[in-house]
C-alpha positions as CSV (number, residue, x, y, z in Angstrom):
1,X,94.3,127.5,97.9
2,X,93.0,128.2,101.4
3,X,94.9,126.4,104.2
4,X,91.8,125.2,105.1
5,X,91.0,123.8,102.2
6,X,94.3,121.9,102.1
7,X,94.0,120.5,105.7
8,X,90.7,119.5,104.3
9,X,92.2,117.8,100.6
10,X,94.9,116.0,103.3
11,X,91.7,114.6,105.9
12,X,89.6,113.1,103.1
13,X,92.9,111.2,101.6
14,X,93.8,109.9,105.1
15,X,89.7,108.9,105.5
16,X,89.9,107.2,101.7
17,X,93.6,105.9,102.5
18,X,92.3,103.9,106.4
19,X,89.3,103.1,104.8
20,X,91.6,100.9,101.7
21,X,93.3,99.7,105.1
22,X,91.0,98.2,107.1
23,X,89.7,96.8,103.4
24,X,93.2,95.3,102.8
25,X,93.5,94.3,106.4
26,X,90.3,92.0,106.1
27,X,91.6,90.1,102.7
28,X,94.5,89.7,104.6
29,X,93.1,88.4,107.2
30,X,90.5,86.1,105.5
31,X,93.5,85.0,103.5
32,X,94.9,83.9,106.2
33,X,92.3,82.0,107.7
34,X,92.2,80.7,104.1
35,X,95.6,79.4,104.3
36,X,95.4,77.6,107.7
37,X,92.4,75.9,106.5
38,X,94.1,74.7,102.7
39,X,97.0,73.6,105.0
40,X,95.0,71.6,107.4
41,X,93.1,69.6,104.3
42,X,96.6,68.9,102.5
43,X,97.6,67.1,106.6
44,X,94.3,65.6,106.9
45,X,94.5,64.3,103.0
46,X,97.7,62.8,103.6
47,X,96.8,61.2,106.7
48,X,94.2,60.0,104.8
49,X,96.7,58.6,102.2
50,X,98.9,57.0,104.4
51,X,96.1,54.9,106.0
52,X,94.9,54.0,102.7
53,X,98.4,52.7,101.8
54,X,98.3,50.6,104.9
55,X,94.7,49.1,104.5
56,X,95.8,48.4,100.6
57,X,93.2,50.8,99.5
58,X,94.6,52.0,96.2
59,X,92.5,53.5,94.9
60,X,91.0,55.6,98.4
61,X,95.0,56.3,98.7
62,X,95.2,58.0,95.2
63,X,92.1,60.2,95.4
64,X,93.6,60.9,98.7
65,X,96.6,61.8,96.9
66,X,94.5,63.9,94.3
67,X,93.0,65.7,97.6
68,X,96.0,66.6,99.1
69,X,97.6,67.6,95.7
70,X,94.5,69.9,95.2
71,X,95.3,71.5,98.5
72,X,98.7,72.1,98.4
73,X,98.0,73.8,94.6
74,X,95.5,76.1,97.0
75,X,98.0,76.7,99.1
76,X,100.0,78.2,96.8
77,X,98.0,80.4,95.4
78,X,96.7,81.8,98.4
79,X,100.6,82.3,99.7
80,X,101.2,84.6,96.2
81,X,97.9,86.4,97.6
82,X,98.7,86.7,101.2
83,X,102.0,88.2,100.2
84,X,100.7,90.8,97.8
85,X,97.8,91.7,100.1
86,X,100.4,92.0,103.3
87,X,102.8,94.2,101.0
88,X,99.5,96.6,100.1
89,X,98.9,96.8,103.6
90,X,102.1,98.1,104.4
91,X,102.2,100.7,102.0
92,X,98.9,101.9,102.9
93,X,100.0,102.2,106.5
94,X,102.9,104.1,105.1
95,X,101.1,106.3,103.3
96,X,98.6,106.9,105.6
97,X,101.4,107.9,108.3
98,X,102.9,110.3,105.5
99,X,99.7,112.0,104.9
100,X,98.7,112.1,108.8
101,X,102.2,114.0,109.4
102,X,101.1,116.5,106.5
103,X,98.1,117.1,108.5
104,X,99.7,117.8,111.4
105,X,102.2,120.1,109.8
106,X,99.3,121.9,107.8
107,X,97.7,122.5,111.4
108,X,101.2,123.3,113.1
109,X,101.2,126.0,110.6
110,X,98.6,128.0,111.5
């Protein structure tokens, strides 16, 4: 195979590879967003609770409960997600660094 045709095998898997990136990098970031927001209801929801308690609302304190409860179970799930989509981010800046050196070595080359 032609050199050139090598540096040009290596440019479209760094194009595909930043293009998975910035993908990743956007979940990640709407997961986050995601997060703050799931952890701000669960606060609010307790609040909520709490003043419930103390105004002998029962029942306004338990679907309170319910709410927060809901929100912490959000919580989690979008942590396992965050974490997985932060760990595929790093690898794809890793392997996007691997394949840009490749590039530059092909090109160093010649």
């Amino acid at each position: 195979m032609a050199a050139i045709d090598r540096r040009f095998l290596v440019w479209r898997a760094i194009e595909e590879t930043a293009s998975a990136l910035a993908k990743a990098t956007v979940g990640v970031r709407r997961l986050e967003r995601q997060e703050a927001q799931a952890r701000e209801q669960g606060v609010v929801a307790g609040e909520r609770a709490e003043g419930s308690v103390r105004a002998g609302e029962e029942a306004a304190a338990r679907a309170a409960l319910a709410a927060k409860a809901a929100a912490e179970q959000r919580l989690s799930g979008i942590g396992v997600a965050l974490n997985e989509g932060r760990r595929a981010v790093e690898e794809l800046r890793g392997e996007l660094a691997i394949l840009r050196q490749r590039l530059q070595e092909a090109r160093d080359r010649e």
